[in-house]
N, CA, C and O atoms as a GROMACS GRO file, in nm:
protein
  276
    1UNK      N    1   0.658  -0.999  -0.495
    1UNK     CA    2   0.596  -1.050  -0.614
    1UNK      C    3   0.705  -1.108  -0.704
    1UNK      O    4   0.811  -1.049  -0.723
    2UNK      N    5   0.673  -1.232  -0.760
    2UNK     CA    6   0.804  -1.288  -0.838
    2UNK      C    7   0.828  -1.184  -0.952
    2UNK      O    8   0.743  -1.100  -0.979
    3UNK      N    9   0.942  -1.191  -1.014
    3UNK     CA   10   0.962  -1.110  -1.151
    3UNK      C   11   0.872  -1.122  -1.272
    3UNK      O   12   0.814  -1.030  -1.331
    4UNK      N   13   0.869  -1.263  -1.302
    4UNK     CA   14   0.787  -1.274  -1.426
    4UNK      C   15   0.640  -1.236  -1.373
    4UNK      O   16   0.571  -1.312  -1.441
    5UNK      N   17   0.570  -1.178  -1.308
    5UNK     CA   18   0.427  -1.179  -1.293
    5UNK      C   19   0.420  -0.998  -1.244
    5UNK      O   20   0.324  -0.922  -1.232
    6UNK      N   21   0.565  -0.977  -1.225
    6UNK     CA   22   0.584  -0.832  -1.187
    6UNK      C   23   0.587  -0.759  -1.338
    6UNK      O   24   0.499  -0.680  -1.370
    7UNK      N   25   0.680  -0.788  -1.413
    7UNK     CA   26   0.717  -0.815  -1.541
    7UNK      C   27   0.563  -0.776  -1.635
    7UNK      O   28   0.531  -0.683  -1.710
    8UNK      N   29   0.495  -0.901  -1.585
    8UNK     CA   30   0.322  -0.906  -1.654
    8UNK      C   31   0.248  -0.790  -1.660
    8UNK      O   32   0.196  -0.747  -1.763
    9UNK      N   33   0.238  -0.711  -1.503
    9UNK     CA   34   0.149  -0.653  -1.444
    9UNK      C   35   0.187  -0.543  -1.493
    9UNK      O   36   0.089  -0.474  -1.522
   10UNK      N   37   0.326  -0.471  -1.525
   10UNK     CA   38   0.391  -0.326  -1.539
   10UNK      C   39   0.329  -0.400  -1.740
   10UNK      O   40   0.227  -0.346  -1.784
   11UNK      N   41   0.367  -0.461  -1.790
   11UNK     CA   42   0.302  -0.493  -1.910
   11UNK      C   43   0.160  -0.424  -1.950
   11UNK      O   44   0.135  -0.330  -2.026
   12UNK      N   45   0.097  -0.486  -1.890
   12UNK     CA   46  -0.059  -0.460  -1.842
   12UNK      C   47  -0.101  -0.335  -1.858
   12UNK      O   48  -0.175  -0.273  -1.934
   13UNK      N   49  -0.013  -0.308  -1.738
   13UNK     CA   50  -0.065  -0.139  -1.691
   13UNK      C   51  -0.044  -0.059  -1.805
   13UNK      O   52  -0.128   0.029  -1.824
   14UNK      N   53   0.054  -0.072  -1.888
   14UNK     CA   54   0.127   0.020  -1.965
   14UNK      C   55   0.029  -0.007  -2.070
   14UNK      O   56  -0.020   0.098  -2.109
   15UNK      N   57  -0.033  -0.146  -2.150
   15UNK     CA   58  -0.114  -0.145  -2.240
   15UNK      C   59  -0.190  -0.030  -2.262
   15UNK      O   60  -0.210   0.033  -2.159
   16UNK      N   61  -0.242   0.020  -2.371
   16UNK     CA   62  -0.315   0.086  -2.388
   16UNK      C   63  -0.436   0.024  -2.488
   16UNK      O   64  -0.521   0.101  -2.531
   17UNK      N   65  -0.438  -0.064  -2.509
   17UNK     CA   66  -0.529  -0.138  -2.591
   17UNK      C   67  -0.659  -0.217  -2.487
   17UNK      O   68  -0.762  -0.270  -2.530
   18UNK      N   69  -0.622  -0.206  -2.351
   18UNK     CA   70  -0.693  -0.256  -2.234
   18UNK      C   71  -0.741  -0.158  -2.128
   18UNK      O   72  -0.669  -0.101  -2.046
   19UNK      N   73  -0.852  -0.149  -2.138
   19UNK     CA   74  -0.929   0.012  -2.078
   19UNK      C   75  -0.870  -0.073  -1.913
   19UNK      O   76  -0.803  -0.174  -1.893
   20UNK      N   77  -0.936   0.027  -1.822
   20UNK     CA   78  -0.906   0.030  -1.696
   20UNK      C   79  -1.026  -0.039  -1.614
   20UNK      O   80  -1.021  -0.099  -1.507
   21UNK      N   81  -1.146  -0.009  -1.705
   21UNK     CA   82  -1.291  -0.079  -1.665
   21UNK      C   83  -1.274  -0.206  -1.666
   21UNK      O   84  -1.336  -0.275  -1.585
   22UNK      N   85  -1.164  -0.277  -1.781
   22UNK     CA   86  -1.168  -0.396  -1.804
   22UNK      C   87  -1.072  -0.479  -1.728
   22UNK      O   88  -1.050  -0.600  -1.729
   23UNK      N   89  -1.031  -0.397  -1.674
   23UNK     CA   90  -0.912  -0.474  -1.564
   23UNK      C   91  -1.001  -0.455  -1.458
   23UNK      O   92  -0.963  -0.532  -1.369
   24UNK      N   93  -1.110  -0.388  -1.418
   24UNK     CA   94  -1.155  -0.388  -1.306
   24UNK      C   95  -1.264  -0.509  -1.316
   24UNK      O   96  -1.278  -0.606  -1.242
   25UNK      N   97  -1.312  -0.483  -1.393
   25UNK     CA   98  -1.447  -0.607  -1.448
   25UNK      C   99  -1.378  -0.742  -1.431
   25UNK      O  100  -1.430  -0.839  -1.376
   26UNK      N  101  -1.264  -0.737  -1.480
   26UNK     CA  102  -1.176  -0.880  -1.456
   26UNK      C  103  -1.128  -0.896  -1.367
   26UNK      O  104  -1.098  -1.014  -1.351
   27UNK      N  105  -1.090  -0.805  -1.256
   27UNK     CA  106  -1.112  -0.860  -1.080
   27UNK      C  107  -1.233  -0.893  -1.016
   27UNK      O  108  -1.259  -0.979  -0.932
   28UNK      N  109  -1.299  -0.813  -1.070
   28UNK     CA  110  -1.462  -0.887  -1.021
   28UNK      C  111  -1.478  -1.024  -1.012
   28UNK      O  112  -1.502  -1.102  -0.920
   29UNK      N  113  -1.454  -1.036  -1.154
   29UNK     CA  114  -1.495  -1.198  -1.200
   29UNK      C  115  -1.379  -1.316  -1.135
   29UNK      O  116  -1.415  -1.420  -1.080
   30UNK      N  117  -1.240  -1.275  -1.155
   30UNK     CA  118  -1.148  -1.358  -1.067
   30UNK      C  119  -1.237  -1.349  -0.908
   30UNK      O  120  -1.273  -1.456  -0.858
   31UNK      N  121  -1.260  -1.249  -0.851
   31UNK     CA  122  -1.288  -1.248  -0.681
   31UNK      C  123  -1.434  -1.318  -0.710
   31UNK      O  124  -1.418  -1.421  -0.646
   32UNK      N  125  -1.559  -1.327  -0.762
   32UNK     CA  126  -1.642  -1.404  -0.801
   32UNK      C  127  -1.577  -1.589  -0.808
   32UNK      O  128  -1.636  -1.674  -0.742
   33UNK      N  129  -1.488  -1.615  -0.871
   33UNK     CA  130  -1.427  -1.709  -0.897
   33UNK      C  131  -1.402  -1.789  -0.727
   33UNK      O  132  -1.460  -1.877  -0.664
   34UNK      N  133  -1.313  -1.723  -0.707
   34UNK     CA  134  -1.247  -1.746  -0.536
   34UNK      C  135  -1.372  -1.772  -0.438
   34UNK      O  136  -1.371  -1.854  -0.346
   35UNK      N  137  -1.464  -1.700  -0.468
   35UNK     CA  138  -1.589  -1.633  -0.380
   35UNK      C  139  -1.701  -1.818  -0.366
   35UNK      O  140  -1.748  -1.885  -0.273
   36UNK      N  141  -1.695  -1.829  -0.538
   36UNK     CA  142  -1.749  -1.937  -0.527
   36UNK      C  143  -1.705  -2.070  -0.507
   36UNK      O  144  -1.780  -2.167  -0.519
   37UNK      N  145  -1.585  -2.076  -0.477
   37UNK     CA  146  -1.476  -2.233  -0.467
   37UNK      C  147  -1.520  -2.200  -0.305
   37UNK      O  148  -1.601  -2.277  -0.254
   38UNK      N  149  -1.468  -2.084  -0.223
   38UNK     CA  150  -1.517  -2.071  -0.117
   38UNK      C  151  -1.606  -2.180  -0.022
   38UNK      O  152  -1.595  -2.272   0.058
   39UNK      N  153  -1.720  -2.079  -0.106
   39UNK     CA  154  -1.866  -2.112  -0.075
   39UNK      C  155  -1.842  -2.295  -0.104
   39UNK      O  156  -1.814  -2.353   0.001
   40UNK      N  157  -1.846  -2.343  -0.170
   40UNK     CA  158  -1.870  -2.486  -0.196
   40UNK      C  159  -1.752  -2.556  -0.124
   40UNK      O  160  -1.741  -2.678  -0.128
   41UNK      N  161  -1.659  -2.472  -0.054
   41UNK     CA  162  -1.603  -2.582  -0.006
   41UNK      C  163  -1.463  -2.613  -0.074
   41UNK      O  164  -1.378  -2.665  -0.002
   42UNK      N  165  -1.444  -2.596  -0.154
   42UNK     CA  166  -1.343  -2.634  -0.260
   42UNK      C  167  -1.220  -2.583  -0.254
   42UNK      O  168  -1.236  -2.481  -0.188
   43UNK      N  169  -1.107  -2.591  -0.283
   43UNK     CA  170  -0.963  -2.516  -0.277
   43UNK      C  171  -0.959  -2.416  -0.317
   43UNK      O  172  -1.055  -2.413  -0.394
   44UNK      N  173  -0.915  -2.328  -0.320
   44UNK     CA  174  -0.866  -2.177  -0.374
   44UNK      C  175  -0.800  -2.230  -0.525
   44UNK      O  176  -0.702  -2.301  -0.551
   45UNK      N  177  -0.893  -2.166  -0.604
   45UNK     CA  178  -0.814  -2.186  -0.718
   45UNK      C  179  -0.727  -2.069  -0.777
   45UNK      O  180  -0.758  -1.950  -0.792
   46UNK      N  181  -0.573  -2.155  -0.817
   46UNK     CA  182  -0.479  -2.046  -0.782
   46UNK      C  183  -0.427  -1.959  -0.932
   46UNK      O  184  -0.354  -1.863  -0.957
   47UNK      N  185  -0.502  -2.044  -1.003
   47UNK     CA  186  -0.493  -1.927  -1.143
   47UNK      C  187  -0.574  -1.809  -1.094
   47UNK      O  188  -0.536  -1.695  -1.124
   48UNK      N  189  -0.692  -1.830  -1.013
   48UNK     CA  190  -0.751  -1.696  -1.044
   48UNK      C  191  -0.734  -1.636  -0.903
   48UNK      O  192  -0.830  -1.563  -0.875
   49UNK      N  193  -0.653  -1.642  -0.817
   49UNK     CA  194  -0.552  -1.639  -0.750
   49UNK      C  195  -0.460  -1.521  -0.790
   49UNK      O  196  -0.458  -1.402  -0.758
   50UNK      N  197  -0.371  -1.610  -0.887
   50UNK     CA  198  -0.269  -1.560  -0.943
   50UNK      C  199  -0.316  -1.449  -1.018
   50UNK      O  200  -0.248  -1.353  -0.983
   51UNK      N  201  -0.423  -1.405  -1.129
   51UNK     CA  202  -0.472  -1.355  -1.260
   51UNK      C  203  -0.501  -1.256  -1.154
   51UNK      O  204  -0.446  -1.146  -1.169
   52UNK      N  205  -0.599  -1.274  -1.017
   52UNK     CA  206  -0.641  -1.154  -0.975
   52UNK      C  207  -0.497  -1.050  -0.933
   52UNK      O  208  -0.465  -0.939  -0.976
   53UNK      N  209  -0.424  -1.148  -0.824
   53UNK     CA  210  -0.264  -1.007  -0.807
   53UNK      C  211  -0.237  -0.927  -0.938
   53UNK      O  212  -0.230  -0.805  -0.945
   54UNK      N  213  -0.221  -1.030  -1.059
   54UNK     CA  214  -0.166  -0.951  -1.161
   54UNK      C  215  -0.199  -0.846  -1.209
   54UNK      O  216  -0.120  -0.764  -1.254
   55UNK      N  217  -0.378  -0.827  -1.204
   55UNK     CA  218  -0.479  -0.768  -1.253
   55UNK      C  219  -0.456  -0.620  -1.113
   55UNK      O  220  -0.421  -0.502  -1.120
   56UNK      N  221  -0.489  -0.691  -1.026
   56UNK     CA  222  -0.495  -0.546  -0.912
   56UNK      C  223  -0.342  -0.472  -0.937
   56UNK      O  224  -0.336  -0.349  -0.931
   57UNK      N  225  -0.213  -0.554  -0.965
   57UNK     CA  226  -0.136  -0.497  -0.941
   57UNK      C  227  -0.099  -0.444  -1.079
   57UNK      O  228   0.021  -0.462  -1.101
   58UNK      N  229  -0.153  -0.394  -1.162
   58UNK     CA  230  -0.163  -0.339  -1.308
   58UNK      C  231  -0.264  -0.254  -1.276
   58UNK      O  232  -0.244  -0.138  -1.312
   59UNK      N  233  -0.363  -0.275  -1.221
   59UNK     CA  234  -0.447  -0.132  -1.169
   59UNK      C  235  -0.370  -0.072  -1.081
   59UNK      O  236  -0.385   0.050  -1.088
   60UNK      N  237  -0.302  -0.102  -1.008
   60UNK     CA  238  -0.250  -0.047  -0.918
   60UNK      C  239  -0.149   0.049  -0.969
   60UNK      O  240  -0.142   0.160  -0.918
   61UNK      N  241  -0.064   0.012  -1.073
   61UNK     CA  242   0.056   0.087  -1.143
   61UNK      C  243  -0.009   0.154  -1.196
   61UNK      O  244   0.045   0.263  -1.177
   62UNK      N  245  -0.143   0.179  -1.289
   62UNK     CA  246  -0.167   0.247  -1.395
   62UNK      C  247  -0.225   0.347  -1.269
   62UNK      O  248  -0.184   0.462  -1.288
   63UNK      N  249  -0.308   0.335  -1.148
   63UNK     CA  250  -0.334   0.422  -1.081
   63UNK      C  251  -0.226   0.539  -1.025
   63UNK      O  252  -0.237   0.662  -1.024
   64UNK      N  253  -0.139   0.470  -0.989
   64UNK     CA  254   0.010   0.487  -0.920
   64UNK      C  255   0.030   0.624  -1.022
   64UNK      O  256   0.004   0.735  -0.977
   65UNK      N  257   0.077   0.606  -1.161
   65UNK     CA  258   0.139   0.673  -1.257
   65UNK      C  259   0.038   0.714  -1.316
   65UNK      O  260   0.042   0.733  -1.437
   66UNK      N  261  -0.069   0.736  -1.246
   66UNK     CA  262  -0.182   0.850  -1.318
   66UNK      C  263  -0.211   0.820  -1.463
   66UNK      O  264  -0.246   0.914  -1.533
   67UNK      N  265  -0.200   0.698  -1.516
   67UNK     CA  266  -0.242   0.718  -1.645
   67UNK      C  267  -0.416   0.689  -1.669
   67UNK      O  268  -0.462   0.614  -1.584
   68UNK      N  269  -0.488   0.725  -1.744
   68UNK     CA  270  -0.616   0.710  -1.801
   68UNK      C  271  -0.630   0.689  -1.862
   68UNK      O  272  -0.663   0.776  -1.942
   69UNK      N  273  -0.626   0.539  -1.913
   69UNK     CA  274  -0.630   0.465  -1.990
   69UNK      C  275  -0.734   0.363  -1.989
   69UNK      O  276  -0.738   0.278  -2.078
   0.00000   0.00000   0.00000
């Protein structure tokens, strides 16, 4: 994972102003995103691409380090 998006995600995780539901709700909607460029045919769009790694990998840390947040 590059630094600056590694950088982002340990950011993220550590927030406490951003529940954990809401990082999950916001992979939904990025994989919804992907789901429907898919379906139509269209390129992978790579912001939500990008937004989803950041997002799983900020769930992933906050899971990692047990926080409940």
């Amino acid at each position: 994972m590059p630094k600056k998006l590694a950088v982002m995600a340990n950011a993220l995780a550590n927030d406490g102003t951003v529940a954990s539901d809401e990082i999950a709700a916001a992979i939904d909607y990025m994989d919804m995103k992907i789901k429907d460029a898919e379906a139509r045919g269209e390129p992978l769009p790579f912001v939500a691409f990008r937004t989803r790694t950041l997002l799983e990998t900020a769930l992933k840390l906050r899971r990692d380090a047990d926080l409940s947040l």
